[in-house]
Structure formats: C-alpha cells, structure tokens
N, C-alpha and C positions, 0 to 999 in steps of 0.2 A: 830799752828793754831787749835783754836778748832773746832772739829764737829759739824753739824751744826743736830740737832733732829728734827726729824720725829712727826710732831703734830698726838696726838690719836683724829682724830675728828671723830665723828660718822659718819657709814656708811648710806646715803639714801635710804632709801624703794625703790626697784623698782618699778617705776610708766610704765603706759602705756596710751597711750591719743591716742584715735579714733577719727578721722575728720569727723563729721558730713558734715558739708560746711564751707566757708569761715567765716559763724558765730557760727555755733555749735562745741561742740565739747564733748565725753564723755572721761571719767578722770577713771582708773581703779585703784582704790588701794587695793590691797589684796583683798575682797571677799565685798569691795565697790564700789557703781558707783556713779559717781557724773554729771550731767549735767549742761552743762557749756554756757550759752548765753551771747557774746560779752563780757566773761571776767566775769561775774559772775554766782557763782554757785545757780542756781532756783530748783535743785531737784536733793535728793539722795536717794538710798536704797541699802540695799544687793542684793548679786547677785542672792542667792536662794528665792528671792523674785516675784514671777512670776505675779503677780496681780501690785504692783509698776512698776515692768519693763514695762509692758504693758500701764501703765498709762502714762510712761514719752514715750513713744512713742506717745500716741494719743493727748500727752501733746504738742510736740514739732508742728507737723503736725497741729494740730486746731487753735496754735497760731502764725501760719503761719512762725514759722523758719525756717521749712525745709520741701520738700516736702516729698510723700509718697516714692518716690526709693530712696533718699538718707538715708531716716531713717531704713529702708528698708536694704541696702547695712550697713548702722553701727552696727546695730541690729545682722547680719545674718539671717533676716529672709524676708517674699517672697510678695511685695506686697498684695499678696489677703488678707498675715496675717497679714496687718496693718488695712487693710479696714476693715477686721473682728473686732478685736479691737477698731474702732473707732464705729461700727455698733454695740456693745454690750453695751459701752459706755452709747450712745447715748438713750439705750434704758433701761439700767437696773440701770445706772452706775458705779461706781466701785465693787460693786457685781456681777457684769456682767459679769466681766474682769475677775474671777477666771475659770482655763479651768475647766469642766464638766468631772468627775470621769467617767471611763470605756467608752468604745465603742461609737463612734458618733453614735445620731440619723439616723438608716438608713444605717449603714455600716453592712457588711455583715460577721457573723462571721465566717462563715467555707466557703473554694471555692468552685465553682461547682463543681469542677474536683472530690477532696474529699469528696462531699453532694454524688455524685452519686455511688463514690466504696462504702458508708456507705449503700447507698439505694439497689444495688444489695446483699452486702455480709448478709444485713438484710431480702433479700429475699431467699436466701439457705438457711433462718433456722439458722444462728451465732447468739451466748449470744451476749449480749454487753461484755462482758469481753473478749471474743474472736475476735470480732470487734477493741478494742483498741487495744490488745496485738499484731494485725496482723497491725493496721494504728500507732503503736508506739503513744497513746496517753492514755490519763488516761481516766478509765473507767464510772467517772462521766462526762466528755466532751460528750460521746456519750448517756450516761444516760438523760444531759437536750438537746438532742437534738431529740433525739426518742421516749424518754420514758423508763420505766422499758422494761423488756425484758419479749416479750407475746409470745404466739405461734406462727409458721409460716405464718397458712393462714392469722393472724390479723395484721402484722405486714409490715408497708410500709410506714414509715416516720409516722405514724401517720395517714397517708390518707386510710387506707384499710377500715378505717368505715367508709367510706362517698361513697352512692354507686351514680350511674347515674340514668336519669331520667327513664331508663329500669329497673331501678331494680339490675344491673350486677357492680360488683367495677370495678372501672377503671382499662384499663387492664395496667401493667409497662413497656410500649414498647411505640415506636414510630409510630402512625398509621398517615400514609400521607395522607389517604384519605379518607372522609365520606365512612363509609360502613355498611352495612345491612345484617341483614338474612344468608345466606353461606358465606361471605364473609367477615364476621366479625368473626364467628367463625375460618374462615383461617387464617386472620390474627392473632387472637391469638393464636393459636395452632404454627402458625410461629415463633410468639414472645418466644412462653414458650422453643420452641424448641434449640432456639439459644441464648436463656438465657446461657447457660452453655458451651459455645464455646468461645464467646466474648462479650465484653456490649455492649447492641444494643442502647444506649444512647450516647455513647461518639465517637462507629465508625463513621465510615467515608463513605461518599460516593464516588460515581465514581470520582467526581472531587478534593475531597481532602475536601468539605467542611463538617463540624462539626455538626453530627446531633444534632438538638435539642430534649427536652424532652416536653412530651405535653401530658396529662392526660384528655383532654377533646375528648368529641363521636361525639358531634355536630361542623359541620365546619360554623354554623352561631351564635352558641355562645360560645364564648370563655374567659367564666367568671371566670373558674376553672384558665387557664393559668393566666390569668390576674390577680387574687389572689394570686399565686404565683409569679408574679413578685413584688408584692405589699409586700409581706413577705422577699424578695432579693433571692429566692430560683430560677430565670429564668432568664436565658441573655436574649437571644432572641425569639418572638415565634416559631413554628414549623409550616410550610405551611400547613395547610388545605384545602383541595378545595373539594368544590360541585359541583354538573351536575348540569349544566342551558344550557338554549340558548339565542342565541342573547347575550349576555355578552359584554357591549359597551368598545371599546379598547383593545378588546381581541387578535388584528394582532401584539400590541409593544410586544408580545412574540416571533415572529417572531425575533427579534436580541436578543435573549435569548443568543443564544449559540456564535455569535460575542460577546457581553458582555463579557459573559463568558473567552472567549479565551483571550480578553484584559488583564484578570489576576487581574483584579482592585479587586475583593472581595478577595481573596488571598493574594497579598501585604497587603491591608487594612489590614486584622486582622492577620498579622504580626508585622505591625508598632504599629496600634493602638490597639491593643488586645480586650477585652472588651469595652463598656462604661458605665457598671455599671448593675447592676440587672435592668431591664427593659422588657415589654412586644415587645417593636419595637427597639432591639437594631441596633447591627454594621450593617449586611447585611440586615436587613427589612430597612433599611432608605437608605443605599446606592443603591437600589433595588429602591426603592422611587424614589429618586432625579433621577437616569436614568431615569425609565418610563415617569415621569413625564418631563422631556425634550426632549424624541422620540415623546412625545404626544402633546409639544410647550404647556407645563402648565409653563410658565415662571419663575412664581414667587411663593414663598410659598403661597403669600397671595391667588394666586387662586385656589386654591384646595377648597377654599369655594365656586366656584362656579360648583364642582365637587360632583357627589353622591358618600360619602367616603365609602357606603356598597359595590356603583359596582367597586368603583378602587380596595377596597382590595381584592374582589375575584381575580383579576390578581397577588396579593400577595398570595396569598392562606389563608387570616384573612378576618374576619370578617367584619372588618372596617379600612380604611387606614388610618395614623396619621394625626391629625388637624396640623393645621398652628402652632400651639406654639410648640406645642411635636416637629415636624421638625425643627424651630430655636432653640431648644433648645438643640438638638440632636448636628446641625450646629456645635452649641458654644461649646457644649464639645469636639467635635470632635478639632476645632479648639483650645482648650486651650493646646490640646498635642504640636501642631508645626510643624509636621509631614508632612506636605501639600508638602515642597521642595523637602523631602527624596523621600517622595508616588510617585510625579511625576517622578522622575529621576529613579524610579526602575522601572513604568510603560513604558519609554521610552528605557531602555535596553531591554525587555521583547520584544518591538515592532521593535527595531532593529534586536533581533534576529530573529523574523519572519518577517520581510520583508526588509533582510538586503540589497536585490540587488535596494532599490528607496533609500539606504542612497549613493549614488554618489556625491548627490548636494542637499544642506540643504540650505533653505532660511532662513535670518533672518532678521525680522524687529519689529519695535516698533508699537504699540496700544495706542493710548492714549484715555484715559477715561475723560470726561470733567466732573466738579465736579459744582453741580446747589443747593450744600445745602448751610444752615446759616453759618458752621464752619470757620473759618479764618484760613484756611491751608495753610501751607507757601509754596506748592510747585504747580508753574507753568509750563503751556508746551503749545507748540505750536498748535493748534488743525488745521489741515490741511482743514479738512470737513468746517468751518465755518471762516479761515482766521482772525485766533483772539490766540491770548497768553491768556488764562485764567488759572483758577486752575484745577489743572489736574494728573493724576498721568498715569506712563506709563508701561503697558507690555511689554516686548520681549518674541514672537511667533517665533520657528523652526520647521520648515514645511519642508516632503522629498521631494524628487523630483515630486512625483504625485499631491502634495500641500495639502495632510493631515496633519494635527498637529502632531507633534513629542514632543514636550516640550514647558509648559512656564513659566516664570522665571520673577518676579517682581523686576522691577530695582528701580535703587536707583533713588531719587530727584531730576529732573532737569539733570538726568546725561543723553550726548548726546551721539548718537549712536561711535562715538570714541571712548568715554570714558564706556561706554559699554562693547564693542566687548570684550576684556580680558576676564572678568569673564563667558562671553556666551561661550567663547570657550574654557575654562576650564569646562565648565558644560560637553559641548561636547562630548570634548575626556573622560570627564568619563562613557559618554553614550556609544559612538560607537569605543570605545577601542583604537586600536593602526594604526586603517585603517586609509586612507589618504582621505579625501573630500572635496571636493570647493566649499568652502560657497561662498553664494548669497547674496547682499543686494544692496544698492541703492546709492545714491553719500551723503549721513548725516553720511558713514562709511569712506567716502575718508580722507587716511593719509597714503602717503607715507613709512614713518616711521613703522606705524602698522605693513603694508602691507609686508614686511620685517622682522618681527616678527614672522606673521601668516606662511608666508612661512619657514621660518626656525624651526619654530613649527610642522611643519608637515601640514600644509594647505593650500591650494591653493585657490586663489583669483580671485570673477568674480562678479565687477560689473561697475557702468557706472562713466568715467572720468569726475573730475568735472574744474571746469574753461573753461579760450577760450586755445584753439586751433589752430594749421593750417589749414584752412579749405583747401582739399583736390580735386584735381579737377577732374570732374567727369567724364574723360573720363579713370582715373585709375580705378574705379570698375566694377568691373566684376558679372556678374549673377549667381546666385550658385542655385541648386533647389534639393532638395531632401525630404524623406520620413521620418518625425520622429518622435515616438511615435502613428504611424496609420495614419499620415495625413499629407499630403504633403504640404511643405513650399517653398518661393521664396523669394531671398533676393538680392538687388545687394550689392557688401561688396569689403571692400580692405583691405588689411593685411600688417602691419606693425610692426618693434619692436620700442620701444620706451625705451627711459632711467628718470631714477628720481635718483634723491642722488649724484647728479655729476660722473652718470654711475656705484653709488652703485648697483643698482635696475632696472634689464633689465626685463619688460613685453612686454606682445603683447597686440597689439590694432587693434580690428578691428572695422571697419568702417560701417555703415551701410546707405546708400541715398535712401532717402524718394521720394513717390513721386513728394510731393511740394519740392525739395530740401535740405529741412533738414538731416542734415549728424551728428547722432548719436554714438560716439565713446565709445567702449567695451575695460574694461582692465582685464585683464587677467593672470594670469600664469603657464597655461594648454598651451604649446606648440605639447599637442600630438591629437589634438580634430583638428578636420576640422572647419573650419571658417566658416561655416551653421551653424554647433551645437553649436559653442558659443555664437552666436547671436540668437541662441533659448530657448536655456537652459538662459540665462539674460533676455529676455522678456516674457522668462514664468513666472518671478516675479509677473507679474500679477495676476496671481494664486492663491496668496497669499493676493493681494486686494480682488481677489474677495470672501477668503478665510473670512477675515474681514468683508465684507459688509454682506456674509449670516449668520456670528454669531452675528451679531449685530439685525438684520431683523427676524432670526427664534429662536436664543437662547434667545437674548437679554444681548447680552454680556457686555454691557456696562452699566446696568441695576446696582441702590447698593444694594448689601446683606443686610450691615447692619450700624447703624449708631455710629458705636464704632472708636476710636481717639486712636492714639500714642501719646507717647512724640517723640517729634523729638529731633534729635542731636541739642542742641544750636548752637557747635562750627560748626557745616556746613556751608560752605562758599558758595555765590552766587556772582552772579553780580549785584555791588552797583546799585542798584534804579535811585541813584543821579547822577552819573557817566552816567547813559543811560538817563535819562532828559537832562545833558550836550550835549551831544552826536547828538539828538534830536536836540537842539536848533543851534550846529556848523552845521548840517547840512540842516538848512532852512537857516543861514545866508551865511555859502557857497551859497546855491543855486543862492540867493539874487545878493552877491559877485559875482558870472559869469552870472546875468542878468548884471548888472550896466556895467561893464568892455565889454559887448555886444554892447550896447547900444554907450559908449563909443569911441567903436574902430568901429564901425560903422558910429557913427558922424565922425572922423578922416577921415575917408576912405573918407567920403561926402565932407571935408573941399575944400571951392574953393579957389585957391592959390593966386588968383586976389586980393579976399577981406583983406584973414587973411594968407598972406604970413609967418606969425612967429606963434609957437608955443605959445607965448604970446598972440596974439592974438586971439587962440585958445580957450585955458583956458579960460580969460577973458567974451569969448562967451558965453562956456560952463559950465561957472563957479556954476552954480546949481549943475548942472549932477556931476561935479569934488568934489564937497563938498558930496553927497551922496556916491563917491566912496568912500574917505578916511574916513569918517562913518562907511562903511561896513564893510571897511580894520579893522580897529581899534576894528569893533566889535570882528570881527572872532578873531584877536591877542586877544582880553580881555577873547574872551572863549575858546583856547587855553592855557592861563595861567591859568586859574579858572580848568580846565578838568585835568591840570596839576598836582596839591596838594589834587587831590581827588582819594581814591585806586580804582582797578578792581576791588575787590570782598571785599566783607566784611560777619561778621558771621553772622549769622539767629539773636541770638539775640539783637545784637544792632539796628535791625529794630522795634524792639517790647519791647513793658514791659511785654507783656502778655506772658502767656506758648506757647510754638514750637509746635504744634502738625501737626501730619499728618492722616490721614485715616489709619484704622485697613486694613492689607494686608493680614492676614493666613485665614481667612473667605473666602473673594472673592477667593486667588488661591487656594482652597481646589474645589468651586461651578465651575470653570473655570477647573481646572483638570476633574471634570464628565462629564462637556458639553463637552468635547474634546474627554473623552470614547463615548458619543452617537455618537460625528462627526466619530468617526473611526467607529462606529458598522455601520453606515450607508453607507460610504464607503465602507468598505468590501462587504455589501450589494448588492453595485451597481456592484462590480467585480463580486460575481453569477449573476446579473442580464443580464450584456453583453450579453453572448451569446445569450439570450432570447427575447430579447428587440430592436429593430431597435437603435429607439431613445433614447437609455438609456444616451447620452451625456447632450440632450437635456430636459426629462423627467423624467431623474430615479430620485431623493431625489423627484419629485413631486408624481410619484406613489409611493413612498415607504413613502409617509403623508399619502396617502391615504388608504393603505396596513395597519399600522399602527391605525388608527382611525376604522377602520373596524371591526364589529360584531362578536362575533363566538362562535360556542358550547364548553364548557367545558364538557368533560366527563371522569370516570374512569375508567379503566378496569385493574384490578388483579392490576401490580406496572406501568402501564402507564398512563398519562396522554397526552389525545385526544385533540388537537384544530382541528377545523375543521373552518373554517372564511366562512365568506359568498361573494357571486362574487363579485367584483369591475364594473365601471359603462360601460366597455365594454367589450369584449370577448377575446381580444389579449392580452388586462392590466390581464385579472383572468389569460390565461394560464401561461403567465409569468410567476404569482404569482405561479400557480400549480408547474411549473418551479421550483420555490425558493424553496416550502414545500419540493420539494422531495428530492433536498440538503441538505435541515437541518435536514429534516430527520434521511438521514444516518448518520449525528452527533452522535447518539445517547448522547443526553444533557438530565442531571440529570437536575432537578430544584434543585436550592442550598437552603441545610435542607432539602433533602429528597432525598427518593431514587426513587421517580418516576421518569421513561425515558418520555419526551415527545417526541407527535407522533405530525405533523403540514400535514393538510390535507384543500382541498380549495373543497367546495362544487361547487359542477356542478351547470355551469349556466344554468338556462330556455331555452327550444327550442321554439325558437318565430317564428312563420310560419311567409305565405301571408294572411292567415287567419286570422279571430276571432272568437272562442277563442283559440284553436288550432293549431300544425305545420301540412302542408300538408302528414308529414309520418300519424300523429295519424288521421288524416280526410280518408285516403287511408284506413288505417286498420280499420276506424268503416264503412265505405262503406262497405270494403270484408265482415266482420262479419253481416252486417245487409242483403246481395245478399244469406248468407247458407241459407238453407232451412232448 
C-alpha cells in the first residue's frame, strides 16, 4: 500500500481581527489595518500611520457604525481621545489629525517640587553646572530655565529684577500676612535665616499641609502669584490676609479646626494630588465648597450674588473664584474618580474618632427626583410626592447620634435587598472587624439576607414586614427608662420568633400604641433589654430627619450638573408591559368580586315561594349571570396574555435611543463636602452642650447665625486674630465666648500657612435703665461731677 504525501501548501499569514461591534470589525495584517463594515473593507492604512488611524476612527463614529466607547475599547484608546479627534477634524481637518510635536499647550515642563530645589540651590549662589550635576540633569535643562548663570544677589528664577511697589525685590519666603515697617523686616530676616536649615517653600506646617510659594507684598493684590500660575509655575495660592473690621462671614472660621480634623484636605491631596498649575487649586476650592455651605451658598451659581473680594479675605485671596473657575475645578476634580475612595477613607478616619456611636449604623435610601428634558431610563419611587418618576437613589449610613458616616450611590432601580450586600461590604471595610447592628426599615426585609448578615458578622434591627398575630394586650408590660439623656416609656412584649422553617431564630419585640396599634421589632441582639431595642429602631427617625434638613439647608437634592452616562443596555428591569397587564388583571379582579357580590347577595335575597329552582334563578338574573361569565372570561384571557409576557426584560429593547443615566462622580464628590460641613456642625453642637440650655432645640440655629456673623481680622507676629461681633442676645454671645475659647486651645494652623488662629467674641454693650448709658456709668459721672 502506497503512502499517502503530505501536500506543501502554503502557510497562512497570521491574521488577527478586532471586533469592533456586531457590524465592525478591524483586520490586522502585519503592519496593515484594514476596516471592515458588514463585510467590506471601507479603509486601510499602516499601522505607523497616526493621522489615517485617527481618521478611520472619526470615520467609523460620524458614520454612525459604532459608537465612541466601542471605537474607543478597539483602538485602545480613551474616550476623551476620540472626541479630540473628532474636535480637530471638524475643525482643521485631516491636518488637524496630525499630533502637535513637543509639549502640549500649557503643560508644565519641570514639577513644582523640582522648580523649587532649582529656586533655592540658585539662591546659595550654585553655577548652573553645579545645579544639574547635583538634580542629575543636563546643564542646558537648567540653562532654558533660569538663564545663564549671574551672580547671586541677581539670581532667583529670573524674578530678582522685578522689584515691588516699594522699591524692595520680592523677598523668597513665604509671608502669611500683609506686613509693614518692623515686621516685614522680621519676617525676612526670618526667612534668610532658615533659608539654610530647611526650604521654607515646601515644609510643612503644624498640620501636615504644604506650604505654598507667593512672591507677592500686597494681600489685596495678587497679580504677581497670579502670573505665575498663568506661566504653570504655582499650584495653589498662599493665604494672605489683611486687618479689616466688620469682615461679613468672618464666624464660618469658627469650624476651621472641625474641618480640619475631618481630614478631608489631607485625604484629598493624597487621592487627588494636584489639579494642575492654577491660582485656586486643590485646598482653595475645597476651602471654597465648605465655606460656602456652612454659609447655605447652595449652588455655585450664587456666589454672584456674593462680594467675591469679602469671601476671599476669609480665604486669605484677594478675590474668591467665580462660578466657572468652581465648576471647572468641580469637573477636574471629578474626571479622577476618586469621590468612592475619598469617602470611604473619610469614613475610617471618623470611625476612628468616634468609634463608641459606631454600635448601630442606620441605613437607608435618598432618592433624588429627576425634573430635566433627559430621557433617563431609571425610575424610583419618591415617597415625598407618591409617584414612581425618574429618579436616582442614594444610600446614606448614619451612626448612632444620626451624623453621616458614608454615602455610596446605588445602582438603578436597585431596591433596598438588593442593596444591602454591597452597603455592607463597604462597611466592614470602614469599621473593620467589630460587630454592629445595622438599622433600616422593612424595603430591607428578607429573611434569607438576614441570615447572611448574621453570619457575616452583623446583627439585625429593623421593623417586621407583613401581618402578624396580633398579640393581646394584656401581655405587655410597661418598661421605662433613661436613654441617651432622656427618658422613655414604652409598653412592649418580648418574644422569639422563627423564619426558614426554624432555620432563623430572632426576637420580636412588640410595641402597643396608644390608639392600639401594635408595632413589631426584629432583631438579633438577644443581649439588649427590650426598651433599647425599641429605641435604638425608632431612632431611625433621625435619619428622616437627617434627610429633611439636607434637603432644606444644603440642598441636597439640588443637580450639580447636566452631564449623562451611557447606561448598561443589557440591565434588566421590569417589563413596562407586563406591569400594564398586571394593572389591567387587577381592576378586572376587582370588577370579578363586585359582580360575584352582587350575585350571591341576590341568591341570599332569592324567595324560595317564587323561584324554588336554581333555574329559576338564573333565568331572573340572567343579566347579572352574563356579566359574571364576562368578567370570568376576562380575568382567564388576561391571565393567559400575562402568561407569554417575561418579568424583566433589557433596558434596550425599550428604546432605539441610547441608555443613559445621570453623571454620578460630580454629585457624590459635592455630597461628600456637605456631609464634612454636617459633621463640622455637629461636633460643633458637642462643645456647645454644656453651654447652651437649648442646644437640642437651638444649636445648628445659633451656629447659622454664629457663622453669618461679622468680625475683625487681624495679625499679629505668626497669629491670626478673629474676634466676631455679639449675636442678637447675651446668653447666645456667651455661649459663643464659650466656643472661642475651645478652639482656641486647638491651636489650628490655617492650611498654607503657619499662622495659629486665635478666635475671640467681642464683649457685648452694657445697656442700662437709662439712656444713653448703664446705671454703673451714670453712678460714676454723678460721683466725678459731687468732687470738688
């Protein structure tokens, strides 16, 4: 038998094919590309082709084959770089498309960190050759950056010849605060002195924050720094402040050092580092956004109805940021992502100091009702108004005292079951390995969960949902006790209860109302006295009420801004159609048990004299009986129809149009800082107790008013003086003296600088029975007018 030979057929090129979508697709062949629509090829080029490549992107994208993330994802490159390319396009065209040799407009060539060892070691007196050999870089680097190499005293970036309006060159320090006369000589004599210890540009102050650099004399004009950020040579500016009085909103210093302690500017420029050479960067706008919401400035847009020279002097600038500079700041801020991280490390931070209110963490949802044009595909139920509309939802965890602890933007439509998972994996990454009993409402009740969470390490407390046995009321008993300052009374009965066919043993306690109502608590704290669980669940309320005042003085529910997601196509809801069905079975049920009413009521009525037979019956009521088998018939035909229709179907098979959703890293970025204000005001109200009768009743309203309140600025050597003017009556100021002389002892750096502030409350007026004087000063000009 002969062998059978091996044909020589040529070996295939390796190919490789990238799936654009269902209709695209690109074709790789050795160092070609080929685009491919529904099967034929519309455009190739090489691959070292960067102006082609570019083109068959903005090619595919304008002629609507595929969107910008798909081209985007085939490409490897990043949204913003398609828009770009369609945006040069458009405007230059295919000469457009070619990238621009050397350095983007605007980017910055050497870092701060690096600009400033050049600036010092240029101020010892070092060559430039000596400068590179020491920062390992070539000698002409520092040559276009400085200049040739001059003598010492000429030598400071370039700037040494450009003197101030005195006459005197800028000094190369740091000066926090307008000074004059002796005190400008001190400071520089200061400066020159600790030149050669450490750079007094990059240390650090008491709090860890990063002095800035600032070359300007004047704290009311800051056109030199402003130059310099315009050159990319300045992150952020350096507080300046001047002496005034009267200074309007000079009291939101007052939560300086609460702020402060939050850690929120700390974390920040960790996550976020930078945002680019700017006069108002990372902490002038994070600085911003607080104030600006302890002062109920709700929305960027009103800052125009604010004098921006008197906010900034509470910045220690000139002038505070307009409306645009702030959404602009916003959006960078928001294109890092950082918003979920920032929170969840703000919330370990706040665990750690005040770990003893994390016992019992409330959780519930927020929903935001949505009033623009957009066709957003995702609905929610708004409680406030009793309507399903578009809407999107928060989940808020609040500690036991009902301050905000965390918040976390959920997903679409997803109900608090379907929730809880991910909220309490956020959790346990906040407050570690300790065990706490989360709080929530009966849109969390599921059994199953509930068995989860416990085995998870969580314990469960909230209200039973469905009926009941109602429980009779000579079983409960009056329990009354003291808790958290204030005494409660509850009548309550205590039972265990089972779920899971005795998987899942909780307790339930009972609660009977005056009118009778008997409200039942489930739980899996069997070591809590049945008072405190039935206080600790209705202190949920706390959490509405937590709701209602971010809505009324933050404006929480207010939109940032008007930017769109794509949403998930394949996201599954509940069919539309399927709930019109639904709808429609249940008016003709209803209908079905009027008619069958009606019906066995005439029966009940029948006289047995006239219509002895059921035939007879009928025959009477033979109207009524033809509308019943009507109804019958109906309910069976929409029964069968409800039948071949699914429960959920995908987002896009409701639409031709694109999925979108509302932009979400903006809002919980603007929601992460109203919740630093809500905690700096709290803490606020904990100095304030002891001081205050009514601080339950009164405190966030005297601390608006504490806040909005007047006051001197002044400097002295490295302090900075508030002193605020009295509030509208004499128990409200001492309080407040109260408060200065707490945060006082803080000893709080303003961050960018090393001045301490000092917080002091001017003595109020002695208002006699008199006028114009109090009867002491009328006694004393009596005695002085009786000498002889």
């Amino acid at each position: 038998m002969s062998a059978q030979y091996v044909l020589a057929l040529p070996v295939p090129v390796v190919s490789n094919t990238v799936v654009i979508n269902a209709r695209c697709s690109l074709r790789i062949e050795a160092e070609q590309r080929v685009i491919v629509v529904a099967g034929l090829p519309v455009h190739h080029y090489r691959a070292e082709d960067a102006v082609a490549e570019a083109y068959a992107m903005v090619f595919l994208v304008e002629s609507g084959f595929a969107q910008q993330t798909e081209v985007a994802r085939a490409f490897a490159r990043s949204e913003r770089s398609v828009r770009r390319y369609q945006r040069r396009y458009a405007q230059g065209g295919m000469a457009a498309l070619g990238r621009e040799q050397g350095w983007r407009r605007g980017r910055r060539r050497l870092s701060g960190k690096r600009l400033r060892s050049i600036e010092l070691l240029k101020n010892e007196g070092l060559s430039n050759r000596a400068i590179a050999h020491r920062l390992g870089v070539s000698e002409k680097a520092i040559r276009k950056l400085v200049g040739a190499s001059k003598p010492a005293e000429s030598g400071q970036l370039g700037f040494a010849g450009i003197t101030t309006a005195a006459g005197r060159p800028p000094v190369p320090g740091v000066p926090s605060a307008t000074s004059t006369g002796d005190d400008a000589d001190c400071i520089t004599s200061s400066v020159a002195d600790c030149a050669g210890d450490r750079d007094p540009i990059t240390a650090r102050a008491d709090d860890g924050e990063p002095v800035p650099m600032s070359l300007d004399r004047d704290a009311g004009d800051r056109s030199f720094d402003r130059q310099l950020a315009y050159l990319g040579l300045l992150d952020d500016a350096a507080p300046l402040f001047r002496e005034g009085a009267s200074v309007p909103g000079a009291g939101v210093l007052l939560a300086l050092p609460c702020l402060l302690e939050s850690g929120l500017l700390g974390i920040s420029r960790k996550l976020y580092g930078e945002i680019g050479p700017a006069f108002y960067g990372l902490r002038t706008t994070l600085l911003t956004l607080l104030f600006m919401a302890l002062l109920r400035i709700k929305r960027p847009e009103h800052l125009k109805e604010r004098d921006p020279a008197a906010f900034g002097r509470l910045l220690g600038l000139d002038r505070a940021p307009e409306v645009k500079t702030l959404r602009r700041r916003l959006t960078r801020l928001a294109a890092r992502h950082c918003a979920e991280q920032l929170g969840a490390e703000l919330a370990r931070l706040r665990v750690d100091q005040r770990g003893h209110l994390m016992g019992f963490l409330y959780v519930d949802g927020h929903v935001r009702a949505y009033h623009g044009q957009r066709a957003i595909a995702s609905r929610a139920y708004v409680a406030r108004r009793h309507l399903a509309m578009p809407a999107s939802t928060d989940y808020w965890i609040n500690d036991r005292s009902g301050d905000p602890l965390l918040v976390i933007t959920g997903e679409v439509d997803a109900a608090l079951t379907k929730a809880l998972p991910r909220l309490l994996r956020e959790v346990r990454g906040v407050v570690g390995e300790r065990r706490v009993t989360v709080v929530f409402d009966r849109g969390g009740w599921s059994p199953k969960l509930f068995r989860t969470m416990i085995n998870d390490g969580f314990d469960v407390l909230t209200y039973r949902k469905g009926r009941c046995r109602r429980i009779n009321e000579r079983r409960f008993t009056r329990r009354r006790a003291e808790l958290d300052g204030r005494w409660v009374d509850y009548l309550l009965h205590d039972q265990p209860v089972c779920f899971l066919k005795g998987k899942l043993r909780l307790r339930q306690v009972t609660r009977l109302c005056d009118n009778g109502h008997q409200t039942p608590v489930m739980t899996s704290r069997w070591d809590l006295r049945d008072i405190e669980v039935a206080y600790r669940m209705f202190e949920r309320w706390r959490q509405e009420n937590f709701f209602k005042y971010m809505r009324e003085e933050f404006l929480l529910d207010a939109l940032v801004d008007y930017r769109i997601e794509p949403e998930d196509p394949t996201r599954s809801i509940p069919n539309p159609e399927r709930r019109a069905l639904d709808k429609q079975l249940r008016a003709a049920r209803a209908e079905l048990a009027t008619l069958e009413r009606e019906y066995g009521a005439a029966a009940a009525d029948n006289a047995e004299q006239r219509r002895p037979t059921m035939r007879g019956f009928k025959i009477a009521h033979g109207r009524l009986g033809k509308q019943l088998r009507t109804a019958r018939a109906r309910v069976a035909q929409l029964f069968e129809q409800r039948r071949d229709v699914p429960k959920r179907v995908e987002v896009r098979d409701l639409s031709e149009q694109a999925v979108v959703k509302l932009a979400t890293e903006r809002k919980h970025l603007t929601d992460i800082i109203k919740m630093v204000a809500y905690q700096a005001e709290s803490d606020l109200i904990a100095l304030l107790r002891p001081h205050y009768a009514r601080v339950d009743q009164e405190g966030r309203t005297l601390l608006h008013e504490l806040f909005a309140s007047a006051g001197d600025i002044r400097i002295c050597d490295s302090e900075l003086h508030i002193t605020l003017a009295p509030l509208s009556s004499p128990h409200r100021t001492n309080a407040a003296q109260a408060l200065c002389g707490m945060l006082d002892q803080t000893a709080t750096i303003f961050p960018g600088s090393r001045l301490r502030i000092r917080f002091a409350m001017r003595p109020p007026p002695r208002i006699g029975l008199a006028f114009p004087g109090s009867p002491v000063q009328q006694s004393t000009a009596t005695a002085v007018a009786q000498v002889p």
